[in-house]
TILUM-49555 format. One record per residue: residue number from 0; residue in one letter; chain; x, y, z of N, C-alpha, C, O in turn. Coordinates in nm, 2 decimals. Example, Ala and Ser with C-alpha at 12.3 -4.5 7.8 and 13.67 -1.06 7.14 Angstrom:
TILUM-49555
NODE  resi  resn  chain  n.east  n.north    n.up  ca.east  ca.north   ca.up  c.east  c.north    c.up  o.east  o.north    o.up
NODE     0     A      A    1.32    -0.57    0.78     1.23     -0.45    0.78    1.32    -0.33    0.78    1.42    -0.33    0.85
NODE     1     S      A    1.28    -0.22    0.71     1.37     -0.11    0.71    1.29     0.00    0.79    1.34     0.11    0.80
This chain:
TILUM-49555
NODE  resi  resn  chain  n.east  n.north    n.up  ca.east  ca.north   ca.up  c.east  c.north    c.up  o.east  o.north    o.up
NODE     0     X      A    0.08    -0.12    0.00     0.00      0.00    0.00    0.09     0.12    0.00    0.17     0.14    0.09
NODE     1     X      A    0.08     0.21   -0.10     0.17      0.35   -0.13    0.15     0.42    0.01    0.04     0.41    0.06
NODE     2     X      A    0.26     0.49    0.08     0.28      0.58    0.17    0.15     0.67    0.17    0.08     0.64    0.07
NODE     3     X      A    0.10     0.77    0.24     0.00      0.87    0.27    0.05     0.97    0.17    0.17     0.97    0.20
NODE     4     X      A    0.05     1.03    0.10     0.10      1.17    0.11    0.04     1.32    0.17   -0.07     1.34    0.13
NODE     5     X      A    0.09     1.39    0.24     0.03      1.51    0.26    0.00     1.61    0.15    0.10     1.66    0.10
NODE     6     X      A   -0.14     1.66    0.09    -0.11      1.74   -0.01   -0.05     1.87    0.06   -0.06     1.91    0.18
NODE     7     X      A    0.04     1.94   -0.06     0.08      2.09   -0.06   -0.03     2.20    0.03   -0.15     2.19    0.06
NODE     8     X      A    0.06     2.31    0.07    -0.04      2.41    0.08    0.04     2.50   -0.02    0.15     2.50   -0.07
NODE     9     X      A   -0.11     2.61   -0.01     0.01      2.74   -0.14    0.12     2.81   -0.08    0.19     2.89   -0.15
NODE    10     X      A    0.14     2.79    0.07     0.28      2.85    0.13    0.37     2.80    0.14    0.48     2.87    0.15
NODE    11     X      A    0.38     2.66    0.14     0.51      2.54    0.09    0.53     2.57   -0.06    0.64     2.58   -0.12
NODE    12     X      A    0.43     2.58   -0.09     0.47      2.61   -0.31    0.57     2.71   -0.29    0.69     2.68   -0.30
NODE    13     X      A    0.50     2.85   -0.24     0.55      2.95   -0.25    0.66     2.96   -0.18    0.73     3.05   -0.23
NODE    14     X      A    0.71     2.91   -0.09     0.82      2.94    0.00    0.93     2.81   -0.05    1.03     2.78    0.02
NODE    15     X      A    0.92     2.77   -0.14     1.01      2.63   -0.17    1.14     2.70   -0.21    1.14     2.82   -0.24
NODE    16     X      A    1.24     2.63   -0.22     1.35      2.73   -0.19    1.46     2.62   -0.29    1.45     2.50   -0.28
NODE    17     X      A    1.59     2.72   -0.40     1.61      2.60   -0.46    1.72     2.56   -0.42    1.77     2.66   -0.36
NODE    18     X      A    1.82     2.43   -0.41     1.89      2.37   -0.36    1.98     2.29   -0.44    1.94     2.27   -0.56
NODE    19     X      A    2.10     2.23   -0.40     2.19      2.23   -0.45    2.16     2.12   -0.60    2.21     2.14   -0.71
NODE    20     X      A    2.06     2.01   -0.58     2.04      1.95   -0.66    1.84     1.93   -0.69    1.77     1.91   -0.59
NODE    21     X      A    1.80     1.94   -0.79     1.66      1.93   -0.82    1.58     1.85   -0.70    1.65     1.76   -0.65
NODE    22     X      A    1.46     1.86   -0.67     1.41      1.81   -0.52    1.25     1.81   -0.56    1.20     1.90   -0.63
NODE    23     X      A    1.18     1.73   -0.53     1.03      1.74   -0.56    0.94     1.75   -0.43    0.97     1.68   -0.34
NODE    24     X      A    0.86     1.81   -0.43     0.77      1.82   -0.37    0.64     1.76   -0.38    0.56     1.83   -0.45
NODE    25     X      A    0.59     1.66   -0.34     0.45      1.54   -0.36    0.33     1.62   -0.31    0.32     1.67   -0.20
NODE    26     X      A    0.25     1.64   -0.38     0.07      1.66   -0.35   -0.02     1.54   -0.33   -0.10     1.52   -0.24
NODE    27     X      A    0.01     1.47   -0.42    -0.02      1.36   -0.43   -0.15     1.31   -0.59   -0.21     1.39   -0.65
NODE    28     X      A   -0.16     1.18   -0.62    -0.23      1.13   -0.68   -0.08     1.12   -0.83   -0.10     1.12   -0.96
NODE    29     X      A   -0.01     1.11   -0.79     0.09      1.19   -0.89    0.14     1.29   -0.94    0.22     1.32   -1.02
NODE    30     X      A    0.05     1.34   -0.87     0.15      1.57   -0.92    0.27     1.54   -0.80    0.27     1.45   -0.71
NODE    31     X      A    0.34     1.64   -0.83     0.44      1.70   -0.76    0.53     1.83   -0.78    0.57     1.85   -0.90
NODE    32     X      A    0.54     1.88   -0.73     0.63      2.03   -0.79    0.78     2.04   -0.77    0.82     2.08   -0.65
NODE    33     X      A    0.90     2.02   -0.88     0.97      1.99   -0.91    1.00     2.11   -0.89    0.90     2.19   -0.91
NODE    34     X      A    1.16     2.18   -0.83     1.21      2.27   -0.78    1.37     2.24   -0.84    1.43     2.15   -0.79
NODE    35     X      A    1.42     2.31   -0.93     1.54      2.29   -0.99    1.61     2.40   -0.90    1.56     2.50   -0.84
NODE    36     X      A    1.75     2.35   -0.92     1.89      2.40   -0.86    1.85     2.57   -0.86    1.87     2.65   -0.76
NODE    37     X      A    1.78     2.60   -1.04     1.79      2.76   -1.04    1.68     2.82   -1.00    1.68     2.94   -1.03
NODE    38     X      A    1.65     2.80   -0.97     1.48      2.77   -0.89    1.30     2.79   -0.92    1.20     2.82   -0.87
NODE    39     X      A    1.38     2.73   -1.07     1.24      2.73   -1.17    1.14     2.59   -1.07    1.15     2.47   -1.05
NODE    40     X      A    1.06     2.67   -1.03     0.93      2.56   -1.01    0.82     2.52   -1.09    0.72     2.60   -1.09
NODE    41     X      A    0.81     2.43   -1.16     0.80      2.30   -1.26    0.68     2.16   -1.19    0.71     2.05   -1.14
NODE    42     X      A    0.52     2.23   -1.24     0.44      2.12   -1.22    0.46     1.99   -1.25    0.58     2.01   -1.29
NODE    43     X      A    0.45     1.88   -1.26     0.49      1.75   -1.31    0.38     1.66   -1.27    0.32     1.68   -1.16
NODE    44     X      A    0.32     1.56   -1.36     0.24      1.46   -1.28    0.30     1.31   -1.35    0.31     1.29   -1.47
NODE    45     X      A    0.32     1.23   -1.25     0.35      1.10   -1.33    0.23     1.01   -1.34    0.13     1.03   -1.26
NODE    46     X      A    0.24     0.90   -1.43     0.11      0.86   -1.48    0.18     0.71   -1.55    0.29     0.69   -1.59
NODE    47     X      A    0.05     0.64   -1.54     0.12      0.52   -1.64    0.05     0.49   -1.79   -0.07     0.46   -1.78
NODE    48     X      A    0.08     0.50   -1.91     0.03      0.51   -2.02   -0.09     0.39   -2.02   -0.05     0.28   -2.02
NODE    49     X      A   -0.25     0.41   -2.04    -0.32      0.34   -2.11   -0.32     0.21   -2.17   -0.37     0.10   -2.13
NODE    50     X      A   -0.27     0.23   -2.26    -0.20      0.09   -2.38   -0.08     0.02   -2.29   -0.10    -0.10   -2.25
NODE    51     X      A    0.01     0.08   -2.27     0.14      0.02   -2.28    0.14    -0.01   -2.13    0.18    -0.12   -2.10
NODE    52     X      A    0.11     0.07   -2.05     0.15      0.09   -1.88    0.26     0.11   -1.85    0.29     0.10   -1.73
NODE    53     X      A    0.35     0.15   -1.95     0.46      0.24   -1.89    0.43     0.37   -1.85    0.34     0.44   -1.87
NODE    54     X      A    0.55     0.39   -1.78     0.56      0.49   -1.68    0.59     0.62   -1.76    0.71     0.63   -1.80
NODE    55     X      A    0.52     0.73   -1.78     0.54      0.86   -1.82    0.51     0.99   -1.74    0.40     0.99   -1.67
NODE    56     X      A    0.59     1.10   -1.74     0.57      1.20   -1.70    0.54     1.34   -1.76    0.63     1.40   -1.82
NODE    57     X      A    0.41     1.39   -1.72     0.36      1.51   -1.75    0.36     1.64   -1.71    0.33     1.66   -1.59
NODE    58     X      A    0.41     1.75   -1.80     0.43      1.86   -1.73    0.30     1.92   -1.71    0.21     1.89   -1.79
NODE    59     X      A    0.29     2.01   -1.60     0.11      2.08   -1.61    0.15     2.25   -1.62    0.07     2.34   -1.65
NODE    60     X      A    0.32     2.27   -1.58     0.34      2.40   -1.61    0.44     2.48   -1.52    0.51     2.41   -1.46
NODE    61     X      A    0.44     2.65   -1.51     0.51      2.63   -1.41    0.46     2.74   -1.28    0.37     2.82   -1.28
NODE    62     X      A    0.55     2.70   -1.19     0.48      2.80   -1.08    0.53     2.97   -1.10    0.65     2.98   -1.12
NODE    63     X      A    0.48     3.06   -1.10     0.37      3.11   -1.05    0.26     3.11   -1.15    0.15     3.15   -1.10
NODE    64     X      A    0.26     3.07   -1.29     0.16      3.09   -1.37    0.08     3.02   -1.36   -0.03     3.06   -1.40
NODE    65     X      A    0.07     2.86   -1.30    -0.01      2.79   -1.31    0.00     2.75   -1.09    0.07     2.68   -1.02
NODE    66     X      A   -0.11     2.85   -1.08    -0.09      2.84   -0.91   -0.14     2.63   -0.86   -0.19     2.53   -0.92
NODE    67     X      A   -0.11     2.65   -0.74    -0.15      2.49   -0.73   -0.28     2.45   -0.75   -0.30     2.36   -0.82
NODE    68     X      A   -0.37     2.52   -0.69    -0.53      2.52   -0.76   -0.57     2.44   -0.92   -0.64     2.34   -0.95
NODE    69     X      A   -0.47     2.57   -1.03    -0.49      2.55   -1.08   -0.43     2.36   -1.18   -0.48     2.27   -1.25
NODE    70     X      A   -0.30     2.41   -1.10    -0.21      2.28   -1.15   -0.34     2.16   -1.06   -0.40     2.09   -1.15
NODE    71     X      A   -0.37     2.12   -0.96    -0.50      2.05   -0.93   -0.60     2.00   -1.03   -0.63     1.88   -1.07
NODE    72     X      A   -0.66     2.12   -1.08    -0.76      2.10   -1.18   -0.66     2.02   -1.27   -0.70     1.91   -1.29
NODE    73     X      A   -0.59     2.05   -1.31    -0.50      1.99   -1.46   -0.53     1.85   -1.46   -0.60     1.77   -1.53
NODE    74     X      A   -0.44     1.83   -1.32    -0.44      1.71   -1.29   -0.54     1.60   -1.28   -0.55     1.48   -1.32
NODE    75     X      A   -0.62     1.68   -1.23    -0.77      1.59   -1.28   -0.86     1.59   -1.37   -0.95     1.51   -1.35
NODE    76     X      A   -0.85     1.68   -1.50    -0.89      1.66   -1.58   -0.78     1.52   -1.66   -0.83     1.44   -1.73
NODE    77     X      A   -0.65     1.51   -1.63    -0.53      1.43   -1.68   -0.61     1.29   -1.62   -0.63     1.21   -1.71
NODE    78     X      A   -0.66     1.26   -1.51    -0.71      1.12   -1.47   -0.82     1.12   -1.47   -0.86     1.01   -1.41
NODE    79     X      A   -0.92     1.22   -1.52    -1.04      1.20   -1.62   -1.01     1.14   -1.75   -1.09     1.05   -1.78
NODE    80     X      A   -0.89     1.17   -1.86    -0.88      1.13   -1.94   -0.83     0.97   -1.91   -0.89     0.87   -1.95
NODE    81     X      A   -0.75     0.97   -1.86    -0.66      0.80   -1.85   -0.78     0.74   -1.76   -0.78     0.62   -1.72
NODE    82     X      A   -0.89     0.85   -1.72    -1.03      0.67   -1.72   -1.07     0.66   -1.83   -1.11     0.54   -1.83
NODE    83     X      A   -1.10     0.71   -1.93    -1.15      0.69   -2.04   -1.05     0.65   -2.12   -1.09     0.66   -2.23
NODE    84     X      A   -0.92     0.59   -2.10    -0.83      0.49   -2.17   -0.76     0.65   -2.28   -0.70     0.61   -2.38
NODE    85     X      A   -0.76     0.79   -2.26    -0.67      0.86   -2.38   -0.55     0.83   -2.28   -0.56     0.81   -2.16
NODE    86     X      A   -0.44     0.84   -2.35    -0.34      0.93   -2.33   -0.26     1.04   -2.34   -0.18     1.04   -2.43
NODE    87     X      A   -0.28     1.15   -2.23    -0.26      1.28   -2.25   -0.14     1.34   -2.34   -0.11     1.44   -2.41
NODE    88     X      A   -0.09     1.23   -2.30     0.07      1.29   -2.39    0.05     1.29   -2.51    0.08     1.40   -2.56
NODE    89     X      A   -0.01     1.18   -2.61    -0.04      1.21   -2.69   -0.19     1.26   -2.74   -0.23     1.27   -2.86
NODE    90     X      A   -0.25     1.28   -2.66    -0.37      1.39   -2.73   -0.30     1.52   -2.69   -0.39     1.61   -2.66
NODE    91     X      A   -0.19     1.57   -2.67    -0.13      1.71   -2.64   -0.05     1.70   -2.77   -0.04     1.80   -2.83
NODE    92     X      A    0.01     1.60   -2.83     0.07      1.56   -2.98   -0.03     1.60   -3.09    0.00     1.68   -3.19
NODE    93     X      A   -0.14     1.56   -3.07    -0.24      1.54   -3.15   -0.32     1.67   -3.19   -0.36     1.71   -3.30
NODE    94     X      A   -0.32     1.73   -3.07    -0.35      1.87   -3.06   -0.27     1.98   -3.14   -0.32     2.04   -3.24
NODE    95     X      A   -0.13     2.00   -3.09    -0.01      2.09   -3.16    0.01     2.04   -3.28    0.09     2.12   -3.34
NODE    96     X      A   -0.03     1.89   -3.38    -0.03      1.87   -3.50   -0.16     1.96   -3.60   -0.16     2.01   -3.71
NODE    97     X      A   -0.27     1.95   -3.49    -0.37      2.00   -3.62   -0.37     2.13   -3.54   -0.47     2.19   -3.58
NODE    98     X      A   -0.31     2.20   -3.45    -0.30      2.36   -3.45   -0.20     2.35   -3.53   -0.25     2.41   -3.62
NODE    99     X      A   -0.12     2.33   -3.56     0.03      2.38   -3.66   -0.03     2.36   -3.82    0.01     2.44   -3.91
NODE   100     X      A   -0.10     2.26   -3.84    -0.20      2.23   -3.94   -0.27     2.32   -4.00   -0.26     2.35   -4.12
NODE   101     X      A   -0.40     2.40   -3.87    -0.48      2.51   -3.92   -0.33     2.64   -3.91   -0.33     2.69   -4.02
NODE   102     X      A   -0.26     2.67   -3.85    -0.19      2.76   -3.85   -0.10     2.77   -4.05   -0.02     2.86   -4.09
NODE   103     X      A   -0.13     2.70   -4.08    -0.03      2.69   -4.20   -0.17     2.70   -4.32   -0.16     2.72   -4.44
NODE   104     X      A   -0.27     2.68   -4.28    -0.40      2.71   -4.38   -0.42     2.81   -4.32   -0.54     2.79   -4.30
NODE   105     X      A   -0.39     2.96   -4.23    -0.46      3.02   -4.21   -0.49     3.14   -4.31   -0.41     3.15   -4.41
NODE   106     X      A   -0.58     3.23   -4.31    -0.59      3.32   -4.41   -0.47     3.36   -4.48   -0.44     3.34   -4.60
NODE   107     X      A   -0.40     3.46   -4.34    -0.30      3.50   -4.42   -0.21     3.42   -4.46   -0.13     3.50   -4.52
NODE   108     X      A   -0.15     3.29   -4.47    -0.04      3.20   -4.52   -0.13     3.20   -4.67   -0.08     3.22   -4.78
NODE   109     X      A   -0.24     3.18   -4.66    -0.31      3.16   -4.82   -0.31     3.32   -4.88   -0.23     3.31   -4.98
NODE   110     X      A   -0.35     3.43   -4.88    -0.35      3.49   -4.93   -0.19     3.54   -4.96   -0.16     3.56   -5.08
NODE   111     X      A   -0.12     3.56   -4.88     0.02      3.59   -4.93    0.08     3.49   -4.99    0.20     3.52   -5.01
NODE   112     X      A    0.03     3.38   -5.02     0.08      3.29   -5.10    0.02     3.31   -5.27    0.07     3.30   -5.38
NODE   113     X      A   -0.08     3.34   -5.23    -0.19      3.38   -5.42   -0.12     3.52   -5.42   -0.08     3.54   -5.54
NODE   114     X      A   -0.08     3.66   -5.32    -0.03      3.75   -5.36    0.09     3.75   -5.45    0.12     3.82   -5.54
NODE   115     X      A    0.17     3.62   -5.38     0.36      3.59   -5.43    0.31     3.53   -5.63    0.37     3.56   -5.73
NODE   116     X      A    0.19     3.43   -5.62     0.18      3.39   -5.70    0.15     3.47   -5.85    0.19     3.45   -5.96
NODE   117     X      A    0.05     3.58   -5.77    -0.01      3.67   -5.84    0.16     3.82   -5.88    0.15     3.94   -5.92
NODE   118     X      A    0.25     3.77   -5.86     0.36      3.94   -5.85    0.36     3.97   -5.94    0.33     4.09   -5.97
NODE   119     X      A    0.40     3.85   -6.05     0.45      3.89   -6.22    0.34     3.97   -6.30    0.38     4.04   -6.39
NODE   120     X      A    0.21     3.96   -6.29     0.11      3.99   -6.36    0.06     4.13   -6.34    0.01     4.21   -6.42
NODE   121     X      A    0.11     4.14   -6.20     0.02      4.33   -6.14    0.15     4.42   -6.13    0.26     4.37   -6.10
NODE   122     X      A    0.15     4.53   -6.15     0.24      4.65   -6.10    0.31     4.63   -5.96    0.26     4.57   -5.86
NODE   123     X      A    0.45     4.69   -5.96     0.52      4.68   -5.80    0.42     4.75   -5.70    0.42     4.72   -5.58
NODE   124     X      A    0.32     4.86   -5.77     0.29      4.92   -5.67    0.14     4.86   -5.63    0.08     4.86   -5.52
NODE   125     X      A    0.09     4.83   -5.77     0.00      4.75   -5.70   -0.05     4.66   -5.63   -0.16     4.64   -5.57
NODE   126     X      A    0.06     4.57   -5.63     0.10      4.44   -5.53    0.16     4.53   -5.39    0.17     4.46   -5.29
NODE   127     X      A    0.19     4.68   -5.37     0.23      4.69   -5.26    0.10     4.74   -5.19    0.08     4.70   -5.08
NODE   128     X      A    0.02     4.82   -5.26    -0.09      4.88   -5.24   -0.19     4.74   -5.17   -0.26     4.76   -5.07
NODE   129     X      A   -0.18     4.62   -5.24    -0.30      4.52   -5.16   -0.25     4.45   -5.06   -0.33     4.41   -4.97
NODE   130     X      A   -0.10     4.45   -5.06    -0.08      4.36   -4.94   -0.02     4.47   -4.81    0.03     4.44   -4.70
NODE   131     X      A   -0.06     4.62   -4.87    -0.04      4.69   -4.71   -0.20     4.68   -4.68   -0.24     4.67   -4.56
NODE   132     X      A   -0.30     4.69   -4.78    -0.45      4.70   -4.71   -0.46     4.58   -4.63   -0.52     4.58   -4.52
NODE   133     X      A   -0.39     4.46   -4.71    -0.47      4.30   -4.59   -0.39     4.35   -4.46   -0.45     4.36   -4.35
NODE   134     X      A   -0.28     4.39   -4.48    -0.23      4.41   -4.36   -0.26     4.51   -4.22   -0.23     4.50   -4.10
NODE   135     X      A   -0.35     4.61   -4.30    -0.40      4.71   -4.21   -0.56     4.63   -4.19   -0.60     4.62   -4.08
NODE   136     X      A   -0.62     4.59   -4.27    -0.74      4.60   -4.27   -0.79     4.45   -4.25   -0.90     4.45   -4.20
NODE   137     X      A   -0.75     4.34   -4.28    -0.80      4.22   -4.30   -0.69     4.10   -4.19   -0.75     4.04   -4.10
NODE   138     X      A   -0.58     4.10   -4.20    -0.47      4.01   -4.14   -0.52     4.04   -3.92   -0.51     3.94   -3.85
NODE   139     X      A   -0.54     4.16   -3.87    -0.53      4.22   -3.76   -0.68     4.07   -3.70   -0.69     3.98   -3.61
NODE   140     X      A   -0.76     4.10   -3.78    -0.90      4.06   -3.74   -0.88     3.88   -3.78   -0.87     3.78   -3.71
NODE   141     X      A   -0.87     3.89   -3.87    -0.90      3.68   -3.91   -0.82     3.64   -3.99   -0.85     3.55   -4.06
NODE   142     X      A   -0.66     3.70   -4.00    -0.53      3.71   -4.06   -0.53     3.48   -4.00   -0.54     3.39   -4.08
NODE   143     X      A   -0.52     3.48   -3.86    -0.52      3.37   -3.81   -0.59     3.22   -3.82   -0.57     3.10   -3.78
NODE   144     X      A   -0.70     3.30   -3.90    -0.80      3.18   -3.84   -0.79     3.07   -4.01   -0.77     3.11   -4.12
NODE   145     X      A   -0.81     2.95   -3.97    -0.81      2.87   -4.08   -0.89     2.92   -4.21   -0.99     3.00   -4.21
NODE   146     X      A   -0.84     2.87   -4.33    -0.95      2.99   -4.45   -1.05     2.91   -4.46   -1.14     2.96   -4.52
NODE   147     X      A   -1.08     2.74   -4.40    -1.22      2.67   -4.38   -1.30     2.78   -4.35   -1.39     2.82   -4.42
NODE   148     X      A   -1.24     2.84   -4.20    -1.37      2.87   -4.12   -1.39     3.03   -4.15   -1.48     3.09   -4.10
NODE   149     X      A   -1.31     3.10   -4.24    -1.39      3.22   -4.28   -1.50     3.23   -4.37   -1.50     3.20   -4.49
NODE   150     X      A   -1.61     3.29   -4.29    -1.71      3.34   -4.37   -1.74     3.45   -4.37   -1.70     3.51   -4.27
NODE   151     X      A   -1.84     3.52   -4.50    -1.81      3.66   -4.48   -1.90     3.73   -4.40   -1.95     3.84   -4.44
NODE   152     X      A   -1.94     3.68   -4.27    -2.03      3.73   -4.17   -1.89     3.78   -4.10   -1.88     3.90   -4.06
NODE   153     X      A   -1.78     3.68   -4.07    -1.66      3.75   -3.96   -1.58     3.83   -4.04   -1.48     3.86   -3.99
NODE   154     X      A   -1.59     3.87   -4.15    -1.49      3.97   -4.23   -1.56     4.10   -4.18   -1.67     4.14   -4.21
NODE   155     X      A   -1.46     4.18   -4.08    -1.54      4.33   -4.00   -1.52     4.43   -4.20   -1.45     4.42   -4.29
NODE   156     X      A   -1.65     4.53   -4.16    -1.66      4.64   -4.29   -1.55     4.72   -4.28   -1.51     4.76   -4.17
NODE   157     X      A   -1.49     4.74   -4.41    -1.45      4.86   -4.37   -1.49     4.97   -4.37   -1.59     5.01   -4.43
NODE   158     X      A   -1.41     5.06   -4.27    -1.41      5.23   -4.20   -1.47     5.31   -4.37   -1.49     5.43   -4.38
C-alpha cells in the first residue's frame, strides 16, 4: 500500500527554496512540484500510459503561472482522461499537429501565397498597395483563423 502523502499548501509552493540538486515536492495522486537547482518551479504529474503501462511523465506547467489550484484542476482533468483509456501525452501531440496544421492554412499564409503567385502579372505598386491593405485591414482581425472557417459574416466592414 503507497505511503500517505500530505497534499501541498500554497505557502510550501511558495516558500520552496532551490537547492543544490533538483528536489520534488508530492501533493499527491501523482503531481508533484519539481524545484530545480535555479529555482524554476515546474508542475509534473507522473502517470502510467493506457496501452502500454509504462511509466510517463507530465508537465502541467510552471509556478507562478499555473498556481497549485490550478495545476490540481490539470491534474484531474489528466485522470479524467486515463479513465477513459486517452493518453494525455499524446492527445497534447495530437492537438499541436492539427493547430500547426490550421496555422499553416490560415488566411493569411493563403493569401500571401496567391499574392507571391499573383507578383509577375500586377504592378510593383499595386501588389504593394494590396498587401499593405490585408495588412491594415483584414490580417489584424481573421489574418489567423483557418481559410475553412472564414465566412463573410466574420470579415469586419470597412471604415
Amino acid at each position: 500500500m503507497p505511503k500517505p502523502i500530505k497534499p501541498l499548501s500554497p505557502s510550501e509552493v511558495a516558500n520552496a527554496k532551490p537547492q543544490a540538486e533538483p528536489y520534488k515536492l508530492r501533493d499527491g495522486g501523482g503531481m508533484y512540484l519539481l524545484v530545480n537547482s535555479e529555482g524554476a518551479r515546474l508542475w509534473r504529474l507522473d502517470y502510467r500510459r493506457p496501452v502500454t503501462g509504462k511509466r510517463n511523465t507530465l508537465g502541467l506547467g510552471i509556478y507562478p503561472e499555473v498556481p497549485l489550484r490550478r495545476a490540481r484542476e490539470k491534474r484531474e482533468d489528466v485522470r479524467a482522461m486515463l479513465a477513459d483509456g486517452i493518453d494525455p501525452s499524446l492527445q497534447r501531440k495530437v492537438e499541436k499537429a492539427a493547430g500547426a496544421e490550421r496555422a499553416a492554412n490560415s488566411l493569411e499564409v493563403v493569401v500571401r501565397a496567391y499574392q507571391s503567385m499573383k507578383a509577375g502579372q500586377r504592378t510593383e505598386e499595386t501588389a504593394k498597395r494590396s498587401t499593405a491593405w490585408m495588412e491594415q485591414h483584414v490580417f489584424p482581425f481573421v489574418g489567423g483563423r483557418p481559410i475553412a472557417e472564414v465566412e463573410a459574416p466574420v470579415i469586419p466592414p470597412a471604415d
